[in-house]
C-alpha positions as CSV (number, residue, x, y, z in Angstrom):
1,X,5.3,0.2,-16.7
2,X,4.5,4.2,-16.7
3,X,5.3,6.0,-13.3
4,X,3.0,6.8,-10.9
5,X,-0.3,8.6,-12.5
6,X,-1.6,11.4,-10.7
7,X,-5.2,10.0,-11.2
8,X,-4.5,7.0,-9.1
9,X,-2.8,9.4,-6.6
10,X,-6.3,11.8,-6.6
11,X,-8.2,8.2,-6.3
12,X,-5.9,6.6,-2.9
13,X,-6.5,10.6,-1.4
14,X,-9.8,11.2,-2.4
15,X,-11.5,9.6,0.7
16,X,-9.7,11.1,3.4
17,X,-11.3,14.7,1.3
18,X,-14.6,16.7,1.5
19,X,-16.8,19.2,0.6
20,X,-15.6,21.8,-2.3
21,X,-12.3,19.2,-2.3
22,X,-13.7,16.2,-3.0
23,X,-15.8,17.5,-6.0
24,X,-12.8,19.3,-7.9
25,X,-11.5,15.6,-7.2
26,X,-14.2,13.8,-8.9
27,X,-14.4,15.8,-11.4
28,X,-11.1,15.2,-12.7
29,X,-11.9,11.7,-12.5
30,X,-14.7,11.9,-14.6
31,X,-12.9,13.2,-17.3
32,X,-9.2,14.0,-16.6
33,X,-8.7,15.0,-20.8
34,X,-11.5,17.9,-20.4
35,X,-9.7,19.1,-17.4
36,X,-6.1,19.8,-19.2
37,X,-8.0,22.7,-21.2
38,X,-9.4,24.2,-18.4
39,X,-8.0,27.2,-16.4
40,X,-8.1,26.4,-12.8
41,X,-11.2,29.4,-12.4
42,X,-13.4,27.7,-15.0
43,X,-12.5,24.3,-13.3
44,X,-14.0,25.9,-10.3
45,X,-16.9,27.4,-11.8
46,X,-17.6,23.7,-13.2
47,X,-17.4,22.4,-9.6
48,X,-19.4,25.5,-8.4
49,X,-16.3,26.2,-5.9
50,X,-13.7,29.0,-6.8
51,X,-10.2,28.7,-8.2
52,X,-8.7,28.7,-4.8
53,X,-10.3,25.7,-3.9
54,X,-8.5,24.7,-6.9
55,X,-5.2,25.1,-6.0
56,X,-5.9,24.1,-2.1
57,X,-7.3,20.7,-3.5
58,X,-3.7,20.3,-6.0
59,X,-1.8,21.3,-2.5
60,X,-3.7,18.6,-0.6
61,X,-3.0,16.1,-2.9
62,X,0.6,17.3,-2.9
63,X,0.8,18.8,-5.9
64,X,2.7,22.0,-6.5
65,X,-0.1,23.8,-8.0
66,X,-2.8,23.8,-10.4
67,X,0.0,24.0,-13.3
68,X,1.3,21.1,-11.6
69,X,-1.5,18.8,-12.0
70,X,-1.8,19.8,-15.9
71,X,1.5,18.5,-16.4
72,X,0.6,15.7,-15.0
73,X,-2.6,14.9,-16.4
74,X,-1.0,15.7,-19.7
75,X,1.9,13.0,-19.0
76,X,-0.3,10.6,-17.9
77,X,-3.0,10.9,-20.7
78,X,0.3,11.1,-23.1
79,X,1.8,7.2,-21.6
80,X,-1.7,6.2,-22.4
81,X,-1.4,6.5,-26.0
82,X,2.0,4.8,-26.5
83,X,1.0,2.5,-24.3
84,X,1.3,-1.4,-25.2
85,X,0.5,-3.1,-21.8
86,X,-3.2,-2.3,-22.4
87,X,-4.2,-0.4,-19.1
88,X,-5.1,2.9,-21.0
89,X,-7.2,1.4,-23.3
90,X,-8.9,-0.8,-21.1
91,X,-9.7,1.8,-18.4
92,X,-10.0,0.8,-14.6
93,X,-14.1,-0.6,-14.7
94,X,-15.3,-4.6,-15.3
95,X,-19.0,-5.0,-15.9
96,X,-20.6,-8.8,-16.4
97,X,-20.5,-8.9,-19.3
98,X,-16.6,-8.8,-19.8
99,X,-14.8,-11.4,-21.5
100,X,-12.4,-13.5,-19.4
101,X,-9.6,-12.1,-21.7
102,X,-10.6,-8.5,-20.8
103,X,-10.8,-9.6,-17.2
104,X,-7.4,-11.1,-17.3
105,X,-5.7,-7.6,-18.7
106,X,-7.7,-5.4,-16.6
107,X,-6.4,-7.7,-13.1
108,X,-3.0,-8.1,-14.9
109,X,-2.6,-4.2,-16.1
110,X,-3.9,-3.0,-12.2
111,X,-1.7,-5.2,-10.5
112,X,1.6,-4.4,-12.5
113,X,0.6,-0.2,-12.1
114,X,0.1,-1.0,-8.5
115,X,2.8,-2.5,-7.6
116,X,5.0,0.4,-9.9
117,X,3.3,2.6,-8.4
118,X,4.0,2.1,-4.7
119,X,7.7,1.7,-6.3
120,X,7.7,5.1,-7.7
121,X,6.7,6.5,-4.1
122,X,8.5,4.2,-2.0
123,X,10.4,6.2,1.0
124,X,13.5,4.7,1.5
125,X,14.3,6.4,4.4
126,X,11.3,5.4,6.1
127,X,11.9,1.1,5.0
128,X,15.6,2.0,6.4
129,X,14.5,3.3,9.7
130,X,11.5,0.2,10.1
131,X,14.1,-2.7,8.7
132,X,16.8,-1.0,11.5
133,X,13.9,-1.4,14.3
134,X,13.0,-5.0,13.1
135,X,16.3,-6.4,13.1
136,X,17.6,-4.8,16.4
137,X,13.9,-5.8,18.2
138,X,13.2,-8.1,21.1
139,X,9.9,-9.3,19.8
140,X,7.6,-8.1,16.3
141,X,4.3,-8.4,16.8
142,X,2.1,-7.8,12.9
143,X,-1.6,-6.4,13.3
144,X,-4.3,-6.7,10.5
145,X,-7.7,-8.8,10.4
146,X,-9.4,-9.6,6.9
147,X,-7.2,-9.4,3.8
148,X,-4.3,-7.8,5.5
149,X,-5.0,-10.3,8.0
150,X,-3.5,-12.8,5.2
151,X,-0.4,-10.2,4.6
152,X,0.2,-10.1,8.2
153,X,0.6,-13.9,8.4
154,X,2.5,-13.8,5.1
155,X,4.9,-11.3,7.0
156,X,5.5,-13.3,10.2
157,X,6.3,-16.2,7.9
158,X,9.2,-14.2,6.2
159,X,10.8,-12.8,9.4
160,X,10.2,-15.9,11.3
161,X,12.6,-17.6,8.7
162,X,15.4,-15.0,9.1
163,X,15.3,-15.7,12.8
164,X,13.5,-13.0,14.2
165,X,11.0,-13.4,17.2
166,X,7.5,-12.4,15.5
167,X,4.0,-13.1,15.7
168,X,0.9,-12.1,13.0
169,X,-2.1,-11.2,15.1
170,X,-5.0,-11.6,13.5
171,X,-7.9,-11.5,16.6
172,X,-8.4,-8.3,18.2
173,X,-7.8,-10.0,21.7
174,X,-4.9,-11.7,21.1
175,X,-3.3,-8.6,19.5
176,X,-4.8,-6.0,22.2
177,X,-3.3,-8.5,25.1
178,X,0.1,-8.6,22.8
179,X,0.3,-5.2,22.7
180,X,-0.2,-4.2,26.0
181,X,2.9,-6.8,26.7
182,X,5.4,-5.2,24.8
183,X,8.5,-2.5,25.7
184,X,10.4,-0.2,23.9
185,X,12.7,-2.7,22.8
186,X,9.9,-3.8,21.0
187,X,8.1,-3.7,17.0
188,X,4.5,-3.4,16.1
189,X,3.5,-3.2,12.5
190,X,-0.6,-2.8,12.1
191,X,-1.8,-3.8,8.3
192,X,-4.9,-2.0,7.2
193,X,-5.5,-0.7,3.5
194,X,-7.5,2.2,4.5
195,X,-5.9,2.7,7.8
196,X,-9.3,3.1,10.0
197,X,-10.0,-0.5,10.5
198,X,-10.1,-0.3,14.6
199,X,-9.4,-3.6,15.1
200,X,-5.9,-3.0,14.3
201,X,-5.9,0.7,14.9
202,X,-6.1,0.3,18.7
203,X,-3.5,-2.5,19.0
204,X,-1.3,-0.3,17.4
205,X,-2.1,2.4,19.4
206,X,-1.5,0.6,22.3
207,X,2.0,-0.9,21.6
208,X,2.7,3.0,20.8
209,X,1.7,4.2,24.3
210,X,3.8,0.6,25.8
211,X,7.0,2.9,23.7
212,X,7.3,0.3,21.7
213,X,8.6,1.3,17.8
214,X,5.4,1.1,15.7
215,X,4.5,1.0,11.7
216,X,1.7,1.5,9.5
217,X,1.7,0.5,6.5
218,X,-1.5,1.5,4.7
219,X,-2.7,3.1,1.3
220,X,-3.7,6.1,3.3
221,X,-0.6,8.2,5.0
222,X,-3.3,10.3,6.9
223,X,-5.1,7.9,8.5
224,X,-5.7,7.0,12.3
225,X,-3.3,3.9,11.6
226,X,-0.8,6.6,10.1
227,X,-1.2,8.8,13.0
228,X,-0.5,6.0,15.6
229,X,3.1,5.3,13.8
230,X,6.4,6.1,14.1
231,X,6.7,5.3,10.4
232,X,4.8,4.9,7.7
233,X,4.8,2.5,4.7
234,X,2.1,3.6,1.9
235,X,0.9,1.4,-0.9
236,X,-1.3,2.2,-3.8
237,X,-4.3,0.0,-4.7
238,X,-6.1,1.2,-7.7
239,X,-10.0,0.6,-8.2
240,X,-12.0,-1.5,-10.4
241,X,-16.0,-2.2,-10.6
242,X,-16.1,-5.8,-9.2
243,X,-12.9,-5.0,-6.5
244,X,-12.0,-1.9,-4.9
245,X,-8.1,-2.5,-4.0
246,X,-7.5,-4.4,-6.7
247,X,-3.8,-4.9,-7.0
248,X,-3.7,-3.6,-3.2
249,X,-2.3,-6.7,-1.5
250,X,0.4,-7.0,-3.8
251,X,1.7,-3.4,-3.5
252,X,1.5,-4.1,0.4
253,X,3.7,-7.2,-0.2
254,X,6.0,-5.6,-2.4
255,X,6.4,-3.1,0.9
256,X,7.0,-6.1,3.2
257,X,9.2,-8.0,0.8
258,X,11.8,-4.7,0.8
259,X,11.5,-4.8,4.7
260,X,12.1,-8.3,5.2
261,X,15.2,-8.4,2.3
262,X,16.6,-5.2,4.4
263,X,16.4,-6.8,7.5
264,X,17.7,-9.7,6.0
265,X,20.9,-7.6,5.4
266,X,21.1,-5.8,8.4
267,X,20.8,-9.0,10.6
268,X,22.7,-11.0,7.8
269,X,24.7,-13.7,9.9
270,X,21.1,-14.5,12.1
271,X,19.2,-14.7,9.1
272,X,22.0,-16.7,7.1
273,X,22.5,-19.1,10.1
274,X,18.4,-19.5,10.5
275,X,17.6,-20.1,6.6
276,X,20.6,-22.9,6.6
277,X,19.1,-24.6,9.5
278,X,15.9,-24.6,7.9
279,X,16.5,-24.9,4.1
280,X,16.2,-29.0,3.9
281,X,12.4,-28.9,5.4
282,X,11.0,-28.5,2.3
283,X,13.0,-30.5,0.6
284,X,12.5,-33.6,3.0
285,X,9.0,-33.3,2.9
286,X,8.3,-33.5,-0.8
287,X,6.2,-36.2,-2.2
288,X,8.5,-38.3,-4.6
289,X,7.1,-39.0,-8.1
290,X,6.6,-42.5,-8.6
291,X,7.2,-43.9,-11.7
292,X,4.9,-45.4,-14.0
293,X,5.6,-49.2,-13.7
């Protein structure tokens, strides 16, 4: 799997952008080849903006500048032609008439570059300082309605095995009244792929103001979820025609996988002592195969 390519990066930043930004951005998105043999002044005579607004859009982006991006671009384009997994050549778009063997590369090819992706720009120190707060807190409460509503409830499951006192909330109600309940001996984690969705924003934003340790962890690192946090977690979900965020909820669960195995660690004897008393569940309620008589 290649490492990050900046054209997913340009795509996960391009909403937060506008005006004379956002078109240098969609240009290169349009056709990222043509840009690597353009100077950054005819790029910005092509986006009827100026080379400045060039460079400002490679520094938004976090790019270096506008050199920066060519290397990147070139990279990228280069990865794509040696290539075997078959994302390159398959490109990021699904139209009706696709066959099911296409459909199957194109899911299989975003969700492997997704979850490399969020890999490749994990910050470490920012899973150490959220696993630290999870294992040492009174009580985790998990945010996020919709799809990360599923991740949030696939979170509380994990931690809930390794002994730790959580709850996924997954009404805005319930998680507002949670919130407003918890200390500064306390965790909140808010799910949202693009970090605006209010109904976990302002949950969040209260367990913040209750001084309680809080988390994002979102594909947008400037969002209003973001900016409520103490820490942020950022995933990458690349785009497709049927399904934008395709690949998104397994970047998000890579994220909470790393979180849960670190806290794991850090509160190893708990989470040894709670997985032994619970390991035979499963066992003792599986169906036993019967055999044919």
């Amino acid at each position: 799997m290649p490492p990050t390519d900046v054209t997913a990066l340009i795509r996960t930043e391009l909403p937060r952008l506008a005006g004379s930004l956002r078109k240098v951005g969609e240009l290169i998105l349009e056709d990222p080849a043509a840009v690597t043999q353009c100077s950054a002044a005819e790029l910005g005579r092509r986006t009827g903006t100026s080379q400045a607004t060039v460079t400002r859009f490679c520094r938004a982006i976090g790019l270096d500048s506008y050199q920066h991006l060519l290397i990147e671009l070139a990279q990228e384009r280069g990865r794509g032609q040696v290539s075997d997994w078959g994302a390159a050549e398959i490109g990021p778009d699904l139209s009706p008439d696709d066959s099911l063997e296409r459909v199957v590369q194109v899911v299989g090819s975003t969700d492997l570059r997704a979850v490399q992706q969020t890999i490749d720009r994990i910050d470490l120190d920012a899973v150490e300082r959220a696993a630290q707060a999870a294992a040492r807190a009174r009580r985790i409460d998990v945010y996020g309605v919709g799809g990360s509503g599923a991740v949030a409830q696939e979170t509380e499951t994990r931690l809930f095995r390794i002994g730790c006192a959580v709850r996924g909330w997954t009404e805005v109600h319930a998680a507002a009244t949670s919130a407003a309940l918890l200390t500064p001996a306390d965790v909140a984690i808010g799910i949202s792929h693009s970090g605006a969705t209010r109904e976990t924003v302002e949950p969040l934003e209260l367990a913040k103001e209750r001084g309680a340790t809080t988390v994002a962890i979102t594909s947008d690192p400037r969002s209003p979820l973001a900016r409520a946090a103490d820490i942020r977690l950022v995933s990458t979900a690349p785009e497709t025609g049927f399904l934008t965020g395709l690949g998104g909820r397994h970047s998000v669960l890579v994220l909470i996988d790393c979180l849960y195995v670190r806290v794991a660690q850090l509160s190893y004897q708990r989470a040894s002592a709670s997985l032994a008393l619970t390991d035979h569940i499963a066992t003792q309620h599986a169906v036993k195969s019967r055999r044919a008589r």
